[in-house]
Backbone bond lengths (Angstrom), bond angles and torsions (degrees), N, CA, C in turn:
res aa  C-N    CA-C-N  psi(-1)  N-CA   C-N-CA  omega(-1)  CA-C   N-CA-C  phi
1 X - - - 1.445 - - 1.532 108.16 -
2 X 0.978 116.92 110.69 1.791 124.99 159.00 1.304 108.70 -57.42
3 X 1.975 114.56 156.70 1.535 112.38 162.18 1.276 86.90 -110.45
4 X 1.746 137.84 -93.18 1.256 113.71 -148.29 1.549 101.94 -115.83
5 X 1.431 112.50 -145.03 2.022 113.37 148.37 1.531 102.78 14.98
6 X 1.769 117.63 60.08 1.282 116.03 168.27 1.551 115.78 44.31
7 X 1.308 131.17 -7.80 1.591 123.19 177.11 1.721 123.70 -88.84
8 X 1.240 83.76 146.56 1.793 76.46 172.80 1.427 115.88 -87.77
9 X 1.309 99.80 143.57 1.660 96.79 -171.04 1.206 112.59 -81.73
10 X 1.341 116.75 153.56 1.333 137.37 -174.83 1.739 114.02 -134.83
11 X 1.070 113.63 136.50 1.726 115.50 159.85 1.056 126.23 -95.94
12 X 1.210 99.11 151.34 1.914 107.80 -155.00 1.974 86.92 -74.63
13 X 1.773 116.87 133.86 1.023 118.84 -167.53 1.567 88.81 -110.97
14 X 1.835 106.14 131.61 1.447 119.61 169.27 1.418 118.77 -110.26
15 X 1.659 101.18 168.99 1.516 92.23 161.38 1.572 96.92 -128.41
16 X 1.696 98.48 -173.67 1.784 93.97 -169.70 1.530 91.20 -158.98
17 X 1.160 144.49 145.93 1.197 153.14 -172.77 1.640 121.46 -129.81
18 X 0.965 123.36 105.30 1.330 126.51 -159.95 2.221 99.84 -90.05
19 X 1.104 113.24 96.88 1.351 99.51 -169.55 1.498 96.55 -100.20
20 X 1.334 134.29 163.13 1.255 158.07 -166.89 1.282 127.62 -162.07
21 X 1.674 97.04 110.67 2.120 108.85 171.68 1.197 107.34 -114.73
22 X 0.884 116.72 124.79 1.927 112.11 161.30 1.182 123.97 44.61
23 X 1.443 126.02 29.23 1.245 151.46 159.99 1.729 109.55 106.78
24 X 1.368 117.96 14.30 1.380 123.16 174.01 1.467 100.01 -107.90
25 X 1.486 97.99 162.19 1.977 127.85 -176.03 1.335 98.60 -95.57
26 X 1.245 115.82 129.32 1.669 121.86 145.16 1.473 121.93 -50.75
27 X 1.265 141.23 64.15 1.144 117.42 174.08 1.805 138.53 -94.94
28 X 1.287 129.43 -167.41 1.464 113.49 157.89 1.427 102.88 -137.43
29 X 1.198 101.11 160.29 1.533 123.02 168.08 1.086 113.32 -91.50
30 X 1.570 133.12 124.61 1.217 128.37 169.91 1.225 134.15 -164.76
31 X 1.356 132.82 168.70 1.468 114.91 -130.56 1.782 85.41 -113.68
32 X 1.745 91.47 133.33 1.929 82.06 -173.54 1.894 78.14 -146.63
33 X 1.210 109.17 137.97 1.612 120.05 150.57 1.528 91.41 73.01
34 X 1.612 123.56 15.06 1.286 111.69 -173.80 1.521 129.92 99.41
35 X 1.404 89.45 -2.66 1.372 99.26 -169.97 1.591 125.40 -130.42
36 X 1.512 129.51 116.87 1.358 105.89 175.00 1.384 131.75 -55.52
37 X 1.546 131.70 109.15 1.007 132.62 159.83 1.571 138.04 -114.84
38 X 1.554 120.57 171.81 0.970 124.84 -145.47 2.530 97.76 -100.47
39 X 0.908 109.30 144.08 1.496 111.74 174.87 1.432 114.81 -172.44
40 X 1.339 113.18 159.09 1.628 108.74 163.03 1.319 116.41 -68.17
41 X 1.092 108.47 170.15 1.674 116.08 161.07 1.686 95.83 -47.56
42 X 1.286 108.35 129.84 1.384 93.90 178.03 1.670 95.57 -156.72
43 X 1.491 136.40 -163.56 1.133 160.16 170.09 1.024 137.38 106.17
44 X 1.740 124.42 -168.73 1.394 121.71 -169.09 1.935 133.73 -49.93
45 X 0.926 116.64 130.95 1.269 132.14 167.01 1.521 116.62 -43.68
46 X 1.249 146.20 70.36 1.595 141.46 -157.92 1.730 92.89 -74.66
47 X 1.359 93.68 -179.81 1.849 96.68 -176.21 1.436 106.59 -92.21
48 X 1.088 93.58 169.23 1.787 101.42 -179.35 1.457 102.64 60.18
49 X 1.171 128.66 -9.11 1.678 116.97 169.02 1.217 128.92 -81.02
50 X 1.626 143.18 150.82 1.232 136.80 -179.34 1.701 91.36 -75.54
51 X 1.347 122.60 178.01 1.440 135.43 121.71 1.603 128.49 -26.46
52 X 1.234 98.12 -67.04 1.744 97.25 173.97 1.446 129.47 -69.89
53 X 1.841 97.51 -21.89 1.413 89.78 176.50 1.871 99.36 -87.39
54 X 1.047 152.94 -30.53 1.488 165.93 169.91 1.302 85.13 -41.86
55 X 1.565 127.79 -88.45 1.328 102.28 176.72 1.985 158.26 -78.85
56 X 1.647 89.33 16.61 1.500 99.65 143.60 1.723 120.98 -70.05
57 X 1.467 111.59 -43.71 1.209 125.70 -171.59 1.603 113.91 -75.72
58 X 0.990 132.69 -23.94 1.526 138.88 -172.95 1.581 83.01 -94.74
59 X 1.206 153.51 -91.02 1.278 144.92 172.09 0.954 116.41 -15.09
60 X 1.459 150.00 -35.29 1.701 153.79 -151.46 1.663 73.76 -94.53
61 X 1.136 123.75 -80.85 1.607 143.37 -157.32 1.258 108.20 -54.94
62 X 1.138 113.72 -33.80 1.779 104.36 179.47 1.744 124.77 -104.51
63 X 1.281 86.17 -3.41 1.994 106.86 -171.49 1.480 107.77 -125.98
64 X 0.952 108.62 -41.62 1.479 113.58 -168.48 1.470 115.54 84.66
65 X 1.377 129.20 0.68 1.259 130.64 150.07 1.466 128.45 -52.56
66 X 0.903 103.92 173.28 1.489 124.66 -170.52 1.669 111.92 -131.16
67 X 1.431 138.02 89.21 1.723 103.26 -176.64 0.605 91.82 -138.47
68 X 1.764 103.74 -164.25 2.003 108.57 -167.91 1.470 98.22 -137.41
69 X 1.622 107.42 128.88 0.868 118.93 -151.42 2.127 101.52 -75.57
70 X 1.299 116.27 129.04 1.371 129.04 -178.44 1.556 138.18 -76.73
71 X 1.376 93.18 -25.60 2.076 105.91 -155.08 1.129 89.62 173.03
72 X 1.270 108.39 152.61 1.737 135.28 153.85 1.105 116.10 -92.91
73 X 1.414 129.03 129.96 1.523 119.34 -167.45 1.499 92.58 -113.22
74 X 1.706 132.86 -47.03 1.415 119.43 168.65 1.470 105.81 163.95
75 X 2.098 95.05 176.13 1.540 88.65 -176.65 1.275 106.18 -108.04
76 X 1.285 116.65 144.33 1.748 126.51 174.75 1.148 105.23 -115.28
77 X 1.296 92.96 153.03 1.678 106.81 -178.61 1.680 109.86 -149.95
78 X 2.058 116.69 112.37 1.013 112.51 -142.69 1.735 85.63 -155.53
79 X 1.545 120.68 131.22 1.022 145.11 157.45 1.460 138.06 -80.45
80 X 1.535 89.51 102.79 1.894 81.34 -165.51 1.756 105.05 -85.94
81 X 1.253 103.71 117.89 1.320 103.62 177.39 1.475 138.97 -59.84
82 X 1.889 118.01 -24.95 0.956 125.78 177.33 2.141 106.23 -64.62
83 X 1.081 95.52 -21.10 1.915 86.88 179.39 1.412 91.53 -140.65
84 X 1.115 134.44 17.71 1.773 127.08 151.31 1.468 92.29 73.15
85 X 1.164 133.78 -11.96 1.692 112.12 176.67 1.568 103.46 -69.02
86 X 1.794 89.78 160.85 1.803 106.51 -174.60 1.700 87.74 -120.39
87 X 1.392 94.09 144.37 1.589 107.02 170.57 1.518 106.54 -129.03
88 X 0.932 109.95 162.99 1.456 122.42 -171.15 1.547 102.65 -150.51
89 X 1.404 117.10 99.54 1.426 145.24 178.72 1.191 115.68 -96.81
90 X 1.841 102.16 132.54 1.482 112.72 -165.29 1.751 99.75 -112.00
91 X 1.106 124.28 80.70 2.005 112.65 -168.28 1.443 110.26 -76.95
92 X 1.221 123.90 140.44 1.508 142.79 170.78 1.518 105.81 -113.32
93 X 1.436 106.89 156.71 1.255 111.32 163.59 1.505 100.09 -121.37
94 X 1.699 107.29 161.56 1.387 98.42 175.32 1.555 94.16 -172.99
95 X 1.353 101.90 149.06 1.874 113.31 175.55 1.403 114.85 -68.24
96 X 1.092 141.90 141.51 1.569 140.14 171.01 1.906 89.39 -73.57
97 X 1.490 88.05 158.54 1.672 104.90 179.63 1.573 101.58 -137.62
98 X 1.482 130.67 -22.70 1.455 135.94 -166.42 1.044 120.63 -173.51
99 X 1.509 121.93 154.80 1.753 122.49 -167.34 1.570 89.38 -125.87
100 X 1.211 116.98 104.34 1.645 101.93 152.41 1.643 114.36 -86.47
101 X 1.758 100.77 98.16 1.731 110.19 171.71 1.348 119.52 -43.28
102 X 1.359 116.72 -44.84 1.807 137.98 168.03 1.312 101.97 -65.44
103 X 1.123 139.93 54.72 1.453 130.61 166.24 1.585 105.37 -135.85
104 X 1.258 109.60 119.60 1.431 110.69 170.49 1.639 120.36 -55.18
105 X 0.897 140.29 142.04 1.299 138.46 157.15 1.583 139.93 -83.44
106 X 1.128 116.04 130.99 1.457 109.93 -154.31 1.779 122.08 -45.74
107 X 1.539 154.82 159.74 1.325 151.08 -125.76 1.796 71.08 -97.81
108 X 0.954 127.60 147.74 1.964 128.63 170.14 1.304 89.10 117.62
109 X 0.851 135.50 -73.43 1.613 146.76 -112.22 2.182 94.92 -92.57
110 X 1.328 92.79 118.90 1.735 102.46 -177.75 1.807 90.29 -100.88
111 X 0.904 106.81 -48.62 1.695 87.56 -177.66 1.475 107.60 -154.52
112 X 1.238 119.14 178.04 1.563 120.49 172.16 1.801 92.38 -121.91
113 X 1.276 117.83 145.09 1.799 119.43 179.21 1.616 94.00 -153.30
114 X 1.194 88.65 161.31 1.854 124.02 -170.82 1.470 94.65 -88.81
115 X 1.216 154.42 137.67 2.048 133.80 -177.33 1.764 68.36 -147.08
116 X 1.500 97.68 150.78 1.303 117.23 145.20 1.325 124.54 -88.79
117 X 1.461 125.58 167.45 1.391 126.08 175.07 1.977 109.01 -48.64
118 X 1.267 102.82 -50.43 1.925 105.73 178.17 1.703 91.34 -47.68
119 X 0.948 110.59 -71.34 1.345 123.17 -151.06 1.642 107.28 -45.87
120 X 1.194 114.96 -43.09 1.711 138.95 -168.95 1.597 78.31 -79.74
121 X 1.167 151.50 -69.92 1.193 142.91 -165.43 1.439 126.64 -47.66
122 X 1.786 93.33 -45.94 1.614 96.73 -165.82 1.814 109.29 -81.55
123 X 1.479 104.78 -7.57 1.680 126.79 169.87 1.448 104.79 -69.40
124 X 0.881 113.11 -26.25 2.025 104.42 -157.86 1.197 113.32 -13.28
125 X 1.226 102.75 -83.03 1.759 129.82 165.96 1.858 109.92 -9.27
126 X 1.442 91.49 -16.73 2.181 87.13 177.00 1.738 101.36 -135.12
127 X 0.895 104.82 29.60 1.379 122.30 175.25 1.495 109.30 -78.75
128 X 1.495 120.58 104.92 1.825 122.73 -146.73 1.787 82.26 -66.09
129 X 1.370 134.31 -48.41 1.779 126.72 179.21 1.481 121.60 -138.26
130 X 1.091 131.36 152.54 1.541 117.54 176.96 1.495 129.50 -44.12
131 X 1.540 99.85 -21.50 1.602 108.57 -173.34 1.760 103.28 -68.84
132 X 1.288 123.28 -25.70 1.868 122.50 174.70 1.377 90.07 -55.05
133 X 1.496 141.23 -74.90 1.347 122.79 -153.42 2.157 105.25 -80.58
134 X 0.902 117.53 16.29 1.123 106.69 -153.54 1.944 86.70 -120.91
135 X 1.190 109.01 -23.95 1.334 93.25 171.48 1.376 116.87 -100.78
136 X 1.226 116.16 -9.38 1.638 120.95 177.38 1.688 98.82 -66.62
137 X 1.567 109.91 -57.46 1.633 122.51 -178.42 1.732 108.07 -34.18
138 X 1.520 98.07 -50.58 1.185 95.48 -170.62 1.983 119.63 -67.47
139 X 1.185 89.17 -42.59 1.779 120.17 172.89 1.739 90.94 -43.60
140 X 1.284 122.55 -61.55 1.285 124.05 -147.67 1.738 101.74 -81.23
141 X 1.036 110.44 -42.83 1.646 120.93 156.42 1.724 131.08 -44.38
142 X 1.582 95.94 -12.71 1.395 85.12 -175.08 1.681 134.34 102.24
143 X 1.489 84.22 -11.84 1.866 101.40 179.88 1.813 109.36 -74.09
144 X 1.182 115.63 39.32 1.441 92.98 -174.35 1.585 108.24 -122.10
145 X 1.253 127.17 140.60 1.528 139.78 -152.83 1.579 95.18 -107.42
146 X 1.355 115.64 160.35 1.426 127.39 174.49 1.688 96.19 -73.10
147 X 1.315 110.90 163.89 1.541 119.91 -164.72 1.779 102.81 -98.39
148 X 1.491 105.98 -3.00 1.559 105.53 163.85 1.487 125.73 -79.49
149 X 1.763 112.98 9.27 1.499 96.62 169.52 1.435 102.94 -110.73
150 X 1.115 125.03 44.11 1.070 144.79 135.48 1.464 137.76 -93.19
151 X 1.162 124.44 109.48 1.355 126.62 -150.43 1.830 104.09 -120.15
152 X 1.016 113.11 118.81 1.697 114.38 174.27 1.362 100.79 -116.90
153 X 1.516 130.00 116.11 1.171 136.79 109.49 1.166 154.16 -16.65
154 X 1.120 123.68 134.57 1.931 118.27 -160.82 1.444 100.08 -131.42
């Protein structure tokens, strides 16, 4: 089945990193559609990259952390209606290990912050898609798989 211009459609594939200190979220602020909003370290899948390494690397770039990746929490798959793209999000959790302070942060990115669960709550409303609170929920529940059923090929 084709979608349009003879191509087969595809969704833009992410990653998302669920980081955790002392009961606070890694998150960033950042400017999308005009607007400051709230997300994990998160983004695109480049080629030749695994998943796990995409989301070490989208975390390094948008936080300036360093961590190690913990569990697989899961894949989502979610349609943002204001521009009709589909994404398909891969979330990890993982411990921070290092801050490089000297690290620029990727062109978007207004800050990286520590939020508690209140705090992430009483934000919703700038939450860049439902999938930010929806993979923490799950994370915090217990849904998270060892990072070996994930399999990358070479």
């Amino acid at each position: 089945m084709t979608y349009r211009e003879g191509r087969f459609w595809q969704p833009d594939v992410t990653v998302a990193t669920i980081v955790v200190r002392d009961g606070t979220f890694l998150m960033v602020e950042e400017m999308a559609s005009g607007r400051c909003v709230i997300n994990q370290p998160a983004g695109h899948l480049e080629p030749d990259e695994s998943l796990c390494e995409a989301a070490l690397r989208e975390t390094r770039e948008e936080t300036g952390w360093d961590v190690r990746l913990t569990g697989f929490v899961g894949a989502y798959q979610w349609k943002a209606e204001e521009t009709g793209r589909h994404y398909l999000r891969f979330a990890f959790m993982a411990e921070p290990l290092a801050l490089d302070e000297t690290r620029t942060l990727d062109t978007g990115i207004v800050q990286a912050r520590w939020m508690s669960l209140a705090e992430l709550h009483a934000d919703a409303a700038r939450h860049r898609s439902p999938l930010v609170q929806k993979v923490i929920d799950d994370a915090m529940a217990g849904r998270v798989s060892p990072l070996d059923m994930l399999v990358h090929v070479s």
